[in-house]
N, C-alpha and C positions, 0 to 999 in steps of 0.2 A: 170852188176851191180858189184858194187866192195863193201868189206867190212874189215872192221877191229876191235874187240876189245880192247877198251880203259877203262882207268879209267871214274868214274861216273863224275869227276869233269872239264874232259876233255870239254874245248869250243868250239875250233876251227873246224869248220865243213868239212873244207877238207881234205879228204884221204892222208894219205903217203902213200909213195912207199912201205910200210909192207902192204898194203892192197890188196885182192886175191879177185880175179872173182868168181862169183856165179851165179845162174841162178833164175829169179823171176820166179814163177808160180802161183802167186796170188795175182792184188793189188788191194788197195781202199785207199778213203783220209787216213786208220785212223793203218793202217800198210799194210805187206806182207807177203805170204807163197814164202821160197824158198828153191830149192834144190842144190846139189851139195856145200852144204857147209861141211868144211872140221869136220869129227869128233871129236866130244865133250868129253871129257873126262867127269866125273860125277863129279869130282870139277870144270871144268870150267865152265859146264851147273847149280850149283849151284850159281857160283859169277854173271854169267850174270840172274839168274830169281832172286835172290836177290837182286841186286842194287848196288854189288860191281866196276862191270863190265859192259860197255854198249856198243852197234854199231854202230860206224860209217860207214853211207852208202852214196855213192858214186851210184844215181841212174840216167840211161840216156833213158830218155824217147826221142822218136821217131828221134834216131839218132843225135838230134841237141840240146836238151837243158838237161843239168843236174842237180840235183836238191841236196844238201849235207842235208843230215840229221843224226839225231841221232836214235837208238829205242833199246827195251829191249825183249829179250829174253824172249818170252810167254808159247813158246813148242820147244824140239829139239826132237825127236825117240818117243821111248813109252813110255818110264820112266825116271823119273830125277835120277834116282839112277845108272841107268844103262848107263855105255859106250857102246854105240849100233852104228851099221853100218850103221844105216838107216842115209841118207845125206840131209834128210830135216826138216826145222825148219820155225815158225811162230813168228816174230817180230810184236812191236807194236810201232807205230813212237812215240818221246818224245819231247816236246817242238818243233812242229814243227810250222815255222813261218804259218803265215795265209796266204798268196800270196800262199804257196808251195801247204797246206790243198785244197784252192780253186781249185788250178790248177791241182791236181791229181783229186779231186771229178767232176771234169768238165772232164776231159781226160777220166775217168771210166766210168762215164755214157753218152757218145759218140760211148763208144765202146760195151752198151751194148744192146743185141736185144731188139727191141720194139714190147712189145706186142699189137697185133691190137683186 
């Protein structure tokens, strides 16, 4: 997955070449947990949970289709106040079209086990 910080008023949904690899570890239609994003300063983790600042993400589900969206900045470490080393953060998708919604919530619960 690729991502990049943009302004809020940013439209255009695909990634530039300013945008850096991350690693998902958690999705559903309605965001993602991920790690290995690069350290948040505690002003930049304020502009992105306040609305100054949002993510563009650049996500490639099962090697062949990818899907461009926007989300905001839910949680990065433990505290907003604090510049911490911990390298994982919780996005929450933003206007994401409906084709993408369906097709992650359909790809999520495929892949999740069935209880009998």
């Amino acid at each position: 997955m690729r991502l990049e910080f943009v302004r809020w008023n940013e439209t255009d949904p695909v990634a530039s070449d300013r945008a850096f690899e991350t690693t998902t570890v958690d999705v559903s239609a309605r965001g993602l947990g991920l790690s290995r994003v690069p350290t948040l300063t505690s002003d930049l983790k304020q502009k992105l949970i306040s609305g100054h600042l949002k993510v563009r993400l650049t996500l490639t589900v099962d090697r062949a289709r990818q899907l461009h969206l926007f989300g905001r900045l839910v949680w990065a470490g433990l505290e907003l106040s604090r510049a911490v080393d911990d390298d994982r953060a919780g996005l929450s998708f933003i206007d994401i079209p409906d084709a993408a919604f369906w097709f992650l919530k359909e790809y999520v619960e495929k892949r999740l086990p069935i209880d009998s």
